[in-house]
PASEBA-1860 file (N, C-alpha, C; in nm, 3 decimals):
! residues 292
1> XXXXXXXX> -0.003/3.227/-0.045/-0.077/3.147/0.052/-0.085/3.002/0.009 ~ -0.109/2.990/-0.110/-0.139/2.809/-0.168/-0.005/2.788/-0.144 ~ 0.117/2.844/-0.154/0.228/2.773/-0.137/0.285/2.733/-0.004 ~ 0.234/2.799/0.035/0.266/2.782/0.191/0.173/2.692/0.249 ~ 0.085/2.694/0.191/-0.006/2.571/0.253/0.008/2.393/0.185 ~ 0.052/2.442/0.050/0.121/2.341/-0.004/0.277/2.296/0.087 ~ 0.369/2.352/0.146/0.422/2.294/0.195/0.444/2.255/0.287 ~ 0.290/2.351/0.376/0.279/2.265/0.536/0.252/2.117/0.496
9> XXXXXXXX> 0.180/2.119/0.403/0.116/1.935/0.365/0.213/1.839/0.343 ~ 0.319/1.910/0.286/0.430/1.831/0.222/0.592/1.831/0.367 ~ 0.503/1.829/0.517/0.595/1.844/0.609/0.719/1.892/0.544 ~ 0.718/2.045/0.474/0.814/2.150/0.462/0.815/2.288/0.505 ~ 0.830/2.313/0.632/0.690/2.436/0.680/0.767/2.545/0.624 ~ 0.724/2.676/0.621/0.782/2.782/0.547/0.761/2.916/0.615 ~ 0.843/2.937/0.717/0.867/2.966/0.854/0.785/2.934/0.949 ~ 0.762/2.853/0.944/0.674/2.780/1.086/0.683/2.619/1.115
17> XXXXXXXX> 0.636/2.545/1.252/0.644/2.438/1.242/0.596/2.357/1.142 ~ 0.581/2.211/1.152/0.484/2.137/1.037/0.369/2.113/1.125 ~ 0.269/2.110/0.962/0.148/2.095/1.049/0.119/1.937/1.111 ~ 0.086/1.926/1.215/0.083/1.776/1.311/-0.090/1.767/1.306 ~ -0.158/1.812/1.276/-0.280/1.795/1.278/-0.348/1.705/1.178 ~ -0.435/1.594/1.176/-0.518/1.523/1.087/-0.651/1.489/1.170 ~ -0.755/1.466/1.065/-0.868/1.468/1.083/-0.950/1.400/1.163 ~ -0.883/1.224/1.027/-0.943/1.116/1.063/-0.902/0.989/1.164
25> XXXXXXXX> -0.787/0.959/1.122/-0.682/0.909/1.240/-0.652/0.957/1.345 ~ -0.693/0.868/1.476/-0.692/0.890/1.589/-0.510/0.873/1.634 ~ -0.441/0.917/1.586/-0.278/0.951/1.589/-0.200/1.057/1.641 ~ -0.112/1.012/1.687/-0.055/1.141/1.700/0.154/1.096/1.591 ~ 0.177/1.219/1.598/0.312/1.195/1.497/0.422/1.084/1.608 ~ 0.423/1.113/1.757/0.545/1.035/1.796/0.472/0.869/1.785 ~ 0.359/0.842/1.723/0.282/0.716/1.786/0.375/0.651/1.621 ~ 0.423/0.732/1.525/0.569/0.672/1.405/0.629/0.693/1.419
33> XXXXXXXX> 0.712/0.697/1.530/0.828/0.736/1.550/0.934/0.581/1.574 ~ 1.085/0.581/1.544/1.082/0.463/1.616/1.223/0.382/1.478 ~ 1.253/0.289/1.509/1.315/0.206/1.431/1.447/0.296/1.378 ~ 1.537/0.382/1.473/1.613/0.439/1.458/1.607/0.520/1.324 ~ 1.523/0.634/1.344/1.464/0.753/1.267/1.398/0.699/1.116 ~ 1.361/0.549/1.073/1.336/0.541/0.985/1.184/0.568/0.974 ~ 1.116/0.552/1.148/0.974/0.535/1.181/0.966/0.405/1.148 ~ 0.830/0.348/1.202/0.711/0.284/1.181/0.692/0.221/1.043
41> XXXXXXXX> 0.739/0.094/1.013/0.703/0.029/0.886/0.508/0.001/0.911 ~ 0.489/0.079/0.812/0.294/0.085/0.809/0.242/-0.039/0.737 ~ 0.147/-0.122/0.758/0.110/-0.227/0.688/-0.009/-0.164/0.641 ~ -0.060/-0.155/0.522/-0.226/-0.105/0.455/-0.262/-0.222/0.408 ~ -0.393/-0.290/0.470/-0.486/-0.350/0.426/-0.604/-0.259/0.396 ~ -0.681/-0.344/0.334/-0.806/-0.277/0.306/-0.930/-0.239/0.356 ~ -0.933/-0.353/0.490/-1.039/-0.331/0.567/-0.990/-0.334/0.695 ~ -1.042/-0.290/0.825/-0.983/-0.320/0.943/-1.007/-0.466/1.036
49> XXXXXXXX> -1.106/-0.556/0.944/-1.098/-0.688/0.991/-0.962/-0.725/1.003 ~ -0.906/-0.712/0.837/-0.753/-0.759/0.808/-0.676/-0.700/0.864 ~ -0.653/-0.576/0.923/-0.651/-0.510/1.005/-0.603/-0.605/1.152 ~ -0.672/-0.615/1.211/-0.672/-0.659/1.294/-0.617/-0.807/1.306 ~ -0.672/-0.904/1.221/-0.558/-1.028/1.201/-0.410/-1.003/1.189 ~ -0.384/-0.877/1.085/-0.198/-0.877/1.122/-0.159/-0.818/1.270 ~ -0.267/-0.770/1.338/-0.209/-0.691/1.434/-0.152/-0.847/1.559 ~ -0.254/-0.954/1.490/-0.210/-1.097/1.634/-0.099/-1.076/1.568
57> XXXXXXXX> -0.033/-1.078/1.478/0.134/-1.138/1.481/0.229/-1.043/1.542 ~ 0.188/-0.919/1.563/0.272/-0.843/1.642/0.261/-0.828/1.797 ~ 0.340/-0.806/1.913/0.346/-0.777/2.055/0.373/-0.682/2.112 ~ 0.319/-0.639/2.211/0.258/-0.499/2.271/0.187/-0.432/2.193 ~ 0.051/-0.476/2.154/-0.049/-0.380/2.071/-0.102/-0.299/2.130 ~ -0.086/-0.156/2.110/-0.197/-0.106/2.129/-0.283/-0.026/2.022 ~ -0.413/-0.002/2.081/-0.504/0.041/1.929/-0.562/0.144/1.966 ~ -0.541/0.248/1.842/-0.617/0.371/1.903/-0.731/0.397/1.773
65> XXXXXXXX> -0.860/0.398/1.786/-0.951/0.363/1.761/-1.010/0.442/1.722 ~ -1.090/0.489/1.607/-1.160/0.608/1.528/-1.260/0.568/1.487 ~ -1.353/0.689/1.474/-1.510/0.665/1.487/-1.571/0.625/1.323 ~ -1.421/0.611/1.255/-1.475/0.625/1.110/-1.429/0.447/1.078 ~ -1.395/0.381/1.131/-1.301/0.269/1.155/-1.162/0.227/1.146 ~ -1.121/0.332/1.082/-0.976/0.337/1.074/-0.851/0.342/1.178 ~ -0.893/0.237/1.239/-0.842/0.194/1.306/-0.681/0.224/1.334 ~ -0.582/0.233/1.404/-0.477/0.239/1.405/-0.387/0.152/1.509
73> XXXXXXXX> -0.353/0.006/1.511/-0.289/-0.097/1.536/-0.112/-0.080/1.563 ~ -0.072/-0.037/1.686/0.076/-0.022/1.696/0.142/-0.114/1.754 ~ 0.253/-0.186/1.698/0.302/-0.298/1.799/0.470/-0.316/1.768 ~ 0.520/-0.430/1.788/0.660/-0.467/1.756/0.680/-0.631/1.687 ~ 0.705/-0.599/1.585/0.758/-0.739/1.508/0.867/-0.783/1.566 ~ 0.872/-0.922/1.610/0.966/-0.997/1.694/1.042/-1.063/1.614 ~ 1.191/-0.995/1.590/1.259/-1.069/1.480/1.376/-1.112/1.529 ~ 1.466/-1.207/1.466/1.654/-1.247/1.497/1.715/-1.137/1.548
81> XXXXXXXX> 1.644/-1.041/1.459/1.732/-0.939/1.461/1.691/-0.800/1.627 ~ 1.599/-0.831/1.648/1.539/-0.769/1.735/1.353/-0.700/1.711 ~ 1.332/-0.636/1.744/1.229/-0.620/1.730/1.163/-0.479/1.679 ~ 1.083/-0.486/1.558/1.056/-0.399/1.444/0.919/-0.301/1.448 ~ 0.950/-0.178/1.495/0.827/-0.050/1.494/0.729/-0.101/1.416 ~ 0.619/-0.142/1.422/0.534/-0.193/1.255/0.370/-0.048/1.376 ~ 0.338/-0.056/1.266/0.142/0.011/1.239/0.073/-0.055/1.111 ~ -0.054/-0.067/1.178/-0.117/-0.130/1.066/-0.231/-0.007/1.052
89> XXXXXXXX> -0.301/0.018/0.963/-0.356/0.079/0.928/-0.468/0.053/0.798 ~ -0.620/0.006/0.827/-0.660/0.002/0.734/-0.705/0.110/0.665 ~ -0.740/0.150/0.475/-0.706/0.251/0.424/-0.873/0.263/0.353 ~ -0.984/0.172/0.378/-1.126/0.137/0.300/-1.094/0.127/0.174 ~ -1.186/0.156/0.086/-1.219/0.131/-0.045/-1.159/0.220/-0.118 ~ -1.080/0.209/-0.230/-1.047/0.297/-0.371/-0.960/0.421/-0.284 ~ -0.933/0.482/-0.423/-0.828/0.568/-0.409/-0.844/0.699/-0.294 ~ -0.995/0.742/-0.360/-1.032/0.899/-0.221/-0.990/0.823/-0.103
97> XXXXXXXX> -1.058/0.737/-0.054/-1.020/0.656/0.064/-0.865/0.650/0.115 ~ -0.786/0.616/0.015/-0.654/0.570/0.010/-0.574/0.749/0.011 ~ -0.637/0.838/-0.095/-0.577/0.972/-0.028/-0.581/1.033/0.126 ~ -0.684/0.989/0.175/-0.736/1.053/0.298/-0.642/0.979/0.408 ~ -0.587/0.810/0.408/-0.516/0.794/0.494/-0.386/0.813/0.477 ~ -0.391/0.790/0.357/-0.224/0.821/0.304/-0.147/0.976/0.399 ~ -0.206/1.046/0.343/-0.206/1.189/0.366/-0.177/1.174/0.509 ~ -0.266/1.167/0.571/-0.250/1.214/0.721/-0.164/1.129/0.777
105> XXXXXXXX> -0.102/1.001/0.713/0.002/0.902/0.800/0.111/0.931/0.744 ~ 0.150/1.058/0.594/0.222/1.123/0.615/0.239/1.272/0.675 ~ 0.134/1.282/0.716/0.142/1.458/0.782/0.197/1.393/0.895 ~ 0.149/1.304/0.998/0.206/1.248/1.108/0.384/1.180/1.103 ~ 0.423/1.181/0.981/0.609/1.130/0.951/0.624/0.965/0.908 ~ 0.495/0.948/0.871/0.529/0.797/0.839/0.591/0.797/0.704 ~ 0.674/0.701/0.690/0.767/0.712/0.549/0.809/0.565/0.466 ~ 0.713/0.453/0.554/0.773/0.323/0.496/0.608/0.252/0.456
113> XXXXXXXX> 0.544/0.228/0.362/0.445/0.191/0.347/0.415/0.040/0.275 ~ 0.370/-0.046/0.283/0.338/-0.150/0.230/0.158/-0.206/0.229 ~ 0.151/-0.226/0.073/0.004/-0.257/0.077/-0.053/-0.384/0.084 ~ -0.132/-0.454/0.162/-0.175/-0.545/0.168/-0.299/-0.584/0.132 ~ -0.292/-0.656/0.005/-0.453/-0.624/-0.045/-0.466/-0.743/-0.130 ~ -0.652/-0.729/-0.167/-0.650/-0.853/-0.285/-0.700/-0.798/-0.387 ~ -0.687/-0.915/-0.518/-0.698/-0.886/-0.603/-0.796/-0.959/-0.735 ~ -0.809/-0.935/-0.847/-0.904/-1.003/-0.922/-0.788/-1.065/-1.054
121> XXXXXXXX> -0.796/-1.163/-1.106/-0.677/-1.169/-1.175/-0.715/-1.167/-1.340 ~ -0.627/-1.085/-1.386/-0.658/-1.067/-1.547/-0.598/-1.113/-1.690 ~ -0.527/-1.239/-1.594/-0.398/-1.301/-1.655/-0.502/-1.480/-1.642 ~ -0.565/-1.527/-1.661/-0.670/-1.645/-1.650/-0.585/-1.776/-1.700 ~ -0.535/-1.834/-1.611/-0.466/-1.956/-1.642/-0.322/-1.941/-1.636 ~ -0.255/-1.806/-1.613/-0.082/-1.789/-1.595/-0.135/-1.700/-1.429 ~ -0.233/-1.651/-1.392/-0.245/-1.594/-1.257/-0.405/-1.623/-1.219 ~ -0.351/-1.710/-1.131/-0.496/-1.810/-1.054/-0.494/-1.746/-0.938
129> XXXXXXXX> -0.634/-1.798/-0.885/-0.702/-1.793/-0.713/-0.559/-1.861/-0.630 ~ -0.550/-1.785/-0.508/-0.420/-1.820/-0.456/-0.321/-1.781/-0.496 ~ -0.256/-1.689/-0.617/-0.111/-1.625/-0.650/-0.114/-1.472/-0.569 ~ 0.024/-1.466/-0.590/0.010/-1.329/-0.540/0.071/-1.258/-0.626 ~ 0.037/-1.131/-0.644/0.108/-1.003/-0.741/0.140/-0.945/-0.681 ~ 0.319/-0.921/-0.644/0.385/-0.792/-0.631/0.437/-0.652/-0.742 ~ 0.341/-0.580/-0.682/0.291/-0.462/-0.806/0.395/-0.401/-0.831 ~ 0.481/-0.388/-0.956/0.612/-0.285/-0.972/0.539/-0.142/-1.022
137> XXXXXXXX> 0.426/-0.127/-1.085/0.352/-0.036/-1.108/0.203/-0.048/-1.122 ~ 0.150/0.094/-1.180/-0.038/0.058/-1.149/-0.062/0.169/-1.259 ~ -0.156/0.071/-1.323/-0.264/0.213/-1.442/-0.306/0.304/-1.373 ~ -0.343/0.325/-1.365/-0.411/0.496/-1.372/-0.513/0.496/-1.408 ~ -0.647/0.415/-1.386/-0.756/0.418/-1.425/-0.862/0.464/-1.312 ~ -0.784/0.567/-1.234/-0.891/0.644/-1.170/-0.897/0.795/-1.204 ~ -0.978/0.862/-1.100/-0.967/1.023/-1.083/-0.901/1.077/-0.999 ~ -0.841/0.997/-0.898/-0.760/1.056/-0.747/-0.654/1.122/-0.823
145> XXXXXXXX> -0.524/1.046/-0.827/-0.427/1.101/-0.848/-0.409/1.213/-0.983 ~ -0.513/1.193/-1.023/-0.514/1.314/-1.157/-0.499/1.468/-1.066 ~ -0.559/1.484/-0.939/-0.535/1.604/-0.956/-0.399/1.589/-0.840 ~ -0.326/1.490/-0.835/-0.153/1.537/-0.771/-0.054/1.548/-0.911 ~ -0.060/1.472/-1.036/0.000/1.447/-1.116/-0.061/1.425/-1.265 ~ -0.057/1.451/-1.391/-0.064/1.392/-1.486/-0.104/1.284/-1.493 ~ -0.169/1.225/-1.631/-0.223/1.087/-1.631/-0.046/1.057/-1.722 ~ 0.039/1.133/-1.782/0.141/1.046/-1.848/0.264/0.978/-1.761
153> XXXXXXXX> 0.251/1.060/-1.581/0.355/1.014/-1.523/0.305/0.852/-1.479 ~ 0.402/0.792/-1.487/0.325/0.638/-1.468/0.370/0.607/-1.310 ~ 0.264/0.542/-1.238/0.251/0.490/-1.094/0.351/0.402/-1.049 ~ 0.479/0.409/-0.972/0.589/0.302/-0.979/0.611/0.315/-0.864 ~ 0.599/0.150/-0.793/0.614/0.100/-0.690/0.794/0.104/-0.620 ~ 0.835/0.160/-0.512/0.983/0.179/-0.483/1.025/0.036/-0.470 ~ 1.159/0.037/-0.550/1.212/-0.101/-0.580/1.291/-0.148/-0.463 ~ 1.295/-0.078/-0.353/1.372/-0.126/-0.256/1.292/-0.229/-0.166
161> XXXXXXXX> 1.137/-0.195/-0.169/0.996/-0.258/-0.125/0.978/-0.350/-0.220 ~ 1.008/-0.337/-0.349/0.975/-0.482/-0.470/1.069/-0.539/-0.392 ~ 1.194/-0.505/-0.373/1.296/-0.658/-0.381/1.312/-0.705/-0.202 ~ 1.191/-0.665/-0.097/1.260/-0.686/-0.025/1.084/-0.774/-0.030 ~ 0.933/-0.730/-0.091/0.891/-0.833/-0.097/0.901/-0.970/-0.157 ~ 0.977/-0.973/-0.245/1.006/-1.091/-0.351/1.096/-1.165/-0.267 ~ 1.198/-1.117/-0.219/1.272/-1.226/-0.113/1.144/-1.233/0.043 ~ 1.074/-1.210/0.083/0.976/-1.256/0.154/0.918/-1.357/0.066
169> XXXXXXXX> 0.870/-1.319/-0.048/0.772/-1.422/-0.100/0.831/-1.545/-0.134 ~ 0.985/-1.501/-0.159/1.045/-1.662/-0.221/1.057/-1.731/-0.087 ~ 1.036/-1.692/0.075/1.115/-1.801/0.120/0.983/-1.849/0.206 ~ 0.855/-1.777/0.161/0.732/-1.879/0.163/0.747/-1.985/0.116 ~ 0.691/-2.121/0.141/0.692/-2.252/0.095/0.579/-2.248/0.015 ~ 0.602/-2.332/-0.120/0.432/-2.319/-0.226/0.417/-2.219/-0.273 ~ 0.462/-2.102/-0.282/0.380/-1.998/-0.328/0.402/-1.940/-0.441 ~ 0.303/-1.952/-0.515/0.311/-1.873/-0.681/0.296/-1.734/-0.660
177> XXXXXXXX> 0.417/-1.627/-0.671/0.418/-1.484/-0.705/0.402/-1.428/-0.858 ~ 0.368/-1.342/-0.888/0.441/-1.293/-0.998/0.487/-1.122/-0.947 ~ 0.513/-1.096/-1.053/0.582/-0.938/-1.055/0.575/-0.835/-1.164 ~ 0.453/-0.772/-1.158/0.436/-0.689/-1.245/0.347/-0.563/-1.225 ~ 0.293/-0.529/-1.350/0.165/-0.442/-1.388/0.064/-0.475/-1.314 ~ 0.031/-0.369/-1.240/-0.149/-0.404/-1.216/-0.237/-0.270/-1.225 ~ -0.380/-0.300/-1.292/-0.476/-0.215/-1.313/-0.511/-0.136/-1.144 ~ -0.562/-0.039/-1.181/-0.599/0.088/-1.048/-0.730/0.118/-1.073
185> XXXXXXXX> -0.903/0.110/-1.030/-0.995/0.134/-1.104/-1.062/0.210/-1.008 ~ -1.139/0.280/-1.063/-1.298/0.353/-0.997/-1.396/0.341/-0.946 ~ -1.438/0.190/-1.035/-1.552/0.125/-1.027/-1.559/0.011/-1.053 ~ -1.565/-0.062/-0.951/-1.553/-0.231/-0.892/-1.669/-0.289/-1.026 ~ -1.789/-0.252/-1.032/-1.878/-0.263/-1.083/-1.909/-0.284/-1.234 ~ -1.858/-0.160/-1.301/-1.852/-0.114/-1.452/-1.770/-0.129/-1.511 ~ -1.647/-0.129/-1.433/-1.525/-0.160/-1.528/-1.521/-0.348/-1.540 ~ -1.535/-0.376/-1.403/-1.503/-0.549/-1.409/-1.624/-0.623/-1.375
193> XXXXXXXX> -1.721/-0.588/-1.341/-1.816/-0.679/-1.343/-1.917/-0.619/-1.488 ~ -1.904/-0.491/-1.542/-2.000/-0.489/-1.687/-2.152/-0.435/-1.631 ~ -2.127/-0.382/-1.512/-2.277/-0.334/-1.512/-2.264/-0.165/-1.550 ~ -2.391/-0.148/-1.595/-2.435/-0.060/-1.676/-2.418/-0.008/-1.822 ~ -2.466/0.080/-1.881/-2.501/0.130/-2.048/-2.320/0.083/-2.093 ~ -2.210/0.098/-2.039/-2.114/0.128/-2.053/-2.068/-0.041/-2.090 ~ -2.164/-0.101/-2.076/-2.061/-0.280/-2.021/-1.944/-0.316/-2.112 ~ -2.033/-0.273/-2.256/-1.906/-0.324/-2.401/-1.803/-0.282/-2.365
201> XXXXXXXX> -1.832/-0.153/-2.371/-1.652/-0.035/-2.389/-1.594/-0.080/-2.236 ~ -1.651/-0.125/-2.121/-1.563/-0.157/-2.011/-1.536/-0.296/-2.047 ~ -1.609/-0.397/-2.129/-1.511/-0.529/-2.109/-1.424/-0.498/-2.258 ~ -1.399/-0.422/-2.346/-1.289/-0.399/-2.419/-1.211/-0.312/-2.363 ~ -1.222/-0.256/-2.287/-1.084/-0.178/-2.202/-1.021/-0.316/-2.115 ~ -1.160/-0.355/-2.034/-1.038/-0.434/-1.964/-0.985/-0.625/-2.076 ~ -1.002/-0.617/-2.136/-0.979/-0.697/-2.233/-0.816/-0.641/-2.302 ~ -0.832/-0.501/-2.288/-0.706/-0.458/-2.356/-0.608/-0.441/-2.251
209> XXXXXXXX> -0.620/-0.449/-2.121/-0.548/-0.449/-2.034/-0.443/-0.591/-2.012 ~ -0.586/-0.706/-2.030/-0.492/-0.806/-2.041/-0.418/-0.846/-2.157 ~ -0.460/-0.814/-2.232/-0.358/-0.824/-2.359/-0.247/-0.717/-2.356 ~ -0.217/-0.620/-2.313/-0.077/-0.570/-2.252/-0.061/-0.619/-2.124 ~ -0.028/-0.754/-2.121/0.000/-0.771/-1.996/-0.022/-0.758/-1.857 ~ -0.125/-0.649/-1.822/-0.140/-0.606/-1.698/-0.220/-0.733/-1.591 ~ -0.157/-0.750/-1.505/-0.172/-0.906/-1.430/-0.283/-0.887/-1.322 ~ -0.335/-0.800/-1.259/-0.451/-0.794/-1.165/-0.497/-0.698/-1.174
217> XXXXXXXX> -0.641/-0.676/-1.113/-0.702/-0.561/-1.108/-0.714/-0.531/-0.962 ~ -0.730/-0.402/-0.898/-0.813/-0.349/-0.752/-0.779/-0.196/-0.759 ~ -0.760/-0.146/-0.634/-0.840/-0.020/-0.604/-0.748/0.092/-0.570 ~ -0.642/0.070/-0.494/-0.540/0.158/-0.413/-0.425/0.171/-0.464 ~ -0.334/0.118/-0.575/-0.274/0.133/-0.569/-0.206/0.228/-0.649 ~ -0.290/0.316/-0.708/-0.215/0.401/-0.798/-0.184/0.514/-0.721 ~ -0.256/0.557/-0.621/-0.237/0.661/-0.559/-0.159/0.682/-0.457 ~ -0.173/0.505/-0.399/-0.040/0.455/-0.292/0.125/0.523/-0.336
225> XXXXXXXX> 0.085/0.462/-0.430/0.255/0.493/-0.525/0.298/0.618/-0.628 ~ 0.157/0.683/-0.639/0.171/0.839/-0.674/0.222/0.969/-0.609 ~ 0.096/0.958/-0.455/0.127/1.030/-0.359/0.262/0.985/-0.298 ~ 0.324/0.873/-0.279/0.415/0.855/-0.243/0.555/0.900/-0.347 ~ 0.521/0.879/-0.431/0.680/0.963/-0.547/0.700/1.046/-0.526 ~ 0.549/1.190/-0.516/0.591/1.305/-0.485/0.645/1.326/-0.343 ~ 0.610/1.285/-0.257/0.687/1.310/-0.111/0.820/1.211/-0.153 ~ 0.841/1.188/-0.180/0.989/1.099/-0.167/1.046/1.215/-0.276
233> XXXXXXXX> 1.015/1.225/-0.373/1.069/1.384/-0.433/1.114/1.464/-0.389 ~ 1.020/1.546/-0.234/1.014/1.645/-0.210/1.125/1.611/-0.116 ~ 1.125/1.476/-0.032/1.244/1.441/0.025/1.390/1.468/-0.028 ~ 1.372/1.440/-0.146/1.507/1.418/-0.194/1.562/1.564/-0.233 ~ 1.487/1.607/-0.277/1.512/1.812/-0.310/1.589/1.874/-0.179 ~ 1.546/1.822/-0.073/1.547/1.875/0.065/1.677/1.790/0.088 ~ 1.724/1.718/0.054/1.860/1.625/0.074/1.872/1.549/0.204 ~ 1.726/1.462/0.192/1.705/1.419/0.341/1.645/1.297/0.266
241> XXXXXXXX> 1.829/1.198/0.241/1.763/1.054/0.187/1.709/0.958/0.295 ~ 1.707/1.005/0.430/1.646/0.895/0.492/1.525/0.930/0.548 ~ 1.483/1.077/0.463/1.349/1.058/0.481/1.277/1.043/0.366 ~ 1.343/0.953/0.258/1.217/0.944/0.156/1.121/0.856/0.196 ~ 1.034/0.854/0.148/0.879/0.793/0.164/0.897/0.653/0.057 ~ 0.868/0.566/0.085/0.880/0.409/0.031/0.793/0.355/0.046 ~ 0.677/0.308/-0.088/0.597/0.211/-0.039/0.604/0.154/-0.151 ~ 0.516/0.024/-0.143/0.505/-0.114/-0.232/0.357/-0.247/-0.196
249> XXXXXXXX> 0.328/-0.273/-0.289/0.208/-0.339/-0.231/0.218/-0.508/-0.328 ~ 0.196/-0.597/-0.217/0.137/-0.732/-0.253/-0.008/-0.748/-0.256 ~ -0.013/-0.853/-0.328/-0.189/-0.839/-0.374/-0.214/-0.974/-0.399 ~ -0.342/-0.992/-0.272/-0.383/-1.197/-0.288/-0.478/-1.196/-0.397 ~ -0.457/-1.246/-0.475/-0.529/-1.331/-0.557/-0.661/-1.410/-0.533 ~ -0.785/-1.321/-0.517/-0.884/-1.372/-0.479/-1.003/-1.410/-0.558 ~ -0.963/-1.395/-0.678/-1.051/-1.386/-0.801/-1.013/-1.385/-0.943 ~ -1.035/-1.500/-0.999/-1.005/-1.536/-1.116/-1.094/-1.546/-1.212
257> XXXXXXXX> -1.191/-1.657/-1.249/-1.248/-1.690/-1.337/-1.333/-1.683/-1.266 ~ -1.383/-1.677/-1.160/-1.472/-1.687/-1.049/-1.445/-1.519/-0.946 ~ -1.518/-1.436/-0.943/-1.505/-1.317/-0.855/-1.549/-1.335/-0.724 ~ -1.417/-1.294/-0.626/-1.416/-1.329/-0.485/-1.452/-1.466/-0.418 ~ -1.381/-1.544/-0.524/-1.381/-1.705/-0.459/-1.399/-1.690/-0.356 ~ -1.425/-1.805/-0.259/-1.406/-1.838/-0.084/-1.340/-1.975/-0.114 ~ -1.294/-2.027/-0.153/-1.238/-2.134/-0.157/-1.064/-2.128/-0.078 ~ -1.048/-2.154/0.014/-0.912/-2.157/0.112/-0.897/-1.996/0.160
265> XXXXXXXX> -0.987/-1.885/0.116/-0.953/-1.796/0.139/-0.893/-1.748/0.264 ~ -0.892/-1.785/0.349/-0.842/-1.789/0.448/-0.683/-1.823/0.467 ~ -0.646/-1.913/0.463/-0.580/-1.942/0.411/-0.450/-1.875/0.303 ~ -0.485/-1.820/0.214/-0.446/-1.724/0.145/-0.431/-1.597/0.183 ~ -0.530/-1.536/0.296/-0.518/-1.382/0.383/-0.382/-1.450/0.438 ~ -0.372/-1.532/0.528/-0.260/-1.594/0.591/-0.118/-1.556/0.572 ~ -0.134/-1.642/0.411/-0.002/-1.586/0.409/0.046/-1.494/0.306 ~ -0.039/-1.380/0.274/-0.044/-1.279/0.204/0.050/-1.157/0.418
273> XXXXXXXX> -0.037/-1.171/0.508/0.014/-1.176/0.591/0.163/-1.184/0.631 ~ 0.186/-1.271/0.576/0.328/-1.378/0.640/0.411/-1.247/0.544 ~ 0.367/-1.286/0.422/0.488/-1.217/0.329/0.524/-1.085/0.360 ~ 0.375/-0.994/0.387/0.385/-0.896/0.421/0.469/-0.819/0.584 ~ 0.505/-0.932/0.651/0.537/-0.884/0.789/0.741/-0.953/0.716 ~ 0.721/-1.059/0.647/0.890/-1.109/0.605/0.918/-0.971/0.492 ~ 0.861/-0.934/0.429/0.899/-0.799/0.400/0.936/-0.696/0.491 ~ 0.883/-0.681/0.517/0.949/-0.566/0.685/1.087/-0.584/0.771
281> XXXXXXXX> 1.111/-0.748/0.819/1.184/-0.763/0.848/1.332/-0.748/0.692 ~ 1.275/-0.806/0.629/1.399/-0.766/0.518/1.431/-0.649/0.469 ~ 1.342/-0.493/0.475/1.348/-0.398/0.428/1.431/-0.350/0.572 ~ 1.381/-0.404/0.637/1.410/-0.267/0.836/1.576/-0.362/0.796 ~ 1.588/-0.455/0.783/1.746/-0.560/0.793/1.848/-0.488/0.704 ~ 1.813/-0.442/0.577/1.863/-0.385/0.466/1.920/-0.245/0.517 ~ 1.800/-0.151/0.568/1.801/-0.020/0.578/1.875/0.032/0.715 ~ 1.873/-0.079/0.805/1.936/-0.091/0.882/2.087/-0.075/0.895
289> XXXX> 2.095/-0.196/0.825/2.249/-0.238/0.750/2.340/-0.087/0.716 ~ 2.263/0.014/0.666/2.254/0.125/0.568/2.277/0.233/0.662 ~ 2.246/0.233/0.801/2.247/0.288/0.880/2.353/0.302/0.971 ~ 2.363/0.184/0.996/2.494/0.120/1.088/2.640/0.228/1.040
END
């Protein structure tokens, strides 16, 4: 029985259809359908304000609307090339959060994911207010993904999403990227702001973070890119490379020496935005290409 229910989840049914049912998202599976079987390139922000700002850059929106806010934003990116299936989808706070939409926007067939999010920076004077971090991987400093995987398998962002944000980000004007490590945490609070009995041992953990290098801190992304390995796995077992699951996340720089500046912030959502929609067009251009 667990196995079989394990692979309705993992859209592998085991004599029966897949299961199309989810909870929280007001969705249905053909609402990803689209972009000549690749589906729906998904945008994840964090809240559905942001949410809703990427949805102005796309045409013919429509929104189908859930009582929990999770909003679900469907439209078409207007490109050279023609015009690109996108969903936006905000995912709330931390990882449970980030399992719960993840999950059901793959029970529904979504398979192209990109995260749009900000970040706190742990790199002070080489990564300022205003940079952005495109994440190639993420610590593991939560409890979510412990029970899909091990804490030794490490969180790695699909490189086809690194290199198709990095050429978005380079052909922004001004913009400081980097490309690396970033922390995954529990607690906004204890780990990076030092509240409670715990404060020492959390500012020498995260003290030791930046001294291995690790360039930002936030909330989603370990599980983004956890849960996503194993379905792109399970894809690939099944010998169905164009349905692996691909995601990757950029991260604004909203906090440095100062936590949750407002200084241009705006500004900075902008074109955390921009990069994130010139990623799409370069990944759908690529995969396309691949298709043809």
């Amino acid at each position: 029985m667990a196995v079989e229910w394990w692979c309705r989840l993992e859209r592998k049914p085991v004599g029966e259809d897949a299961v199309a049912e989810v909870f929280h998202l007001n969705a249905r599976a053909e609402d990803f359908q689209g972009n000549k079987g690749v589906g729906r390139y998904v945008l994840l922000p964090g809240s559905d304000g942001r949410a809703a700002e990427i949805a102005k850059r796309l045409q013919n929106v429509v929104v189908k609307e859930s009582d929990r806010r999770l909003n679900c934003y469907f439209g078409d990116l207007q490109t050279e090339q023609g015009a690109i299936g996108v969903a936006v989808v905000s995912t709330g706070m931390g990882c449970p959060s980030m399992d719960i939409v993840l999950n059901e926007l793959i029970i529904l067939g979504a398979k192209r994911f990109i995260r749009l999010g900000t970040a706190g920076s742990l790199q002070h004077g080489l990564v300022n207010f205003g940079d952005y971090v495109i994440a190639t991987g993420s610590v593991r400093d939560e409890g979510t993904t412990s029970n899909y995987a091990p804490l030794e398998l490490p969180a790695i962002a699909d490189l086809d999403v690194v290199r198709a944000l990095e050429t978005a980000a380079r052909k922004e004007r001004k913009v400081r990227f980097h490309k690396g490590l970033v922390h995954c945490k529990d607690s906004l609070y204890a780990r990076e702001f030092g509240v409670g009995p715990l404060a020492e041992h959390n500012r020498r953990y995260m003290e030791t973070l930046t001294r291995c290098g690790v360039l930002a801190s936030e909330m989603e992304t370990a599980q983004l890119f956890i849960r996503s390995q194993i379905e792109s796995q399970v894809g690939r077992a099944a010998g169905e490379s164009a349905d692996r699951v691909k995601s990757g996340a950029i991260l604004a720089i909203v906090g440095d020496d100062v936590p949750f500046s407002k200084k241009n912030s705006a500004s900075v959502i902008g074109t955390l935005i921009s990069i994130g929609l010139g990623a799409v067009t370069e990944l759908s251009t690529a995969e396309q290409s691949q298709l043809a």
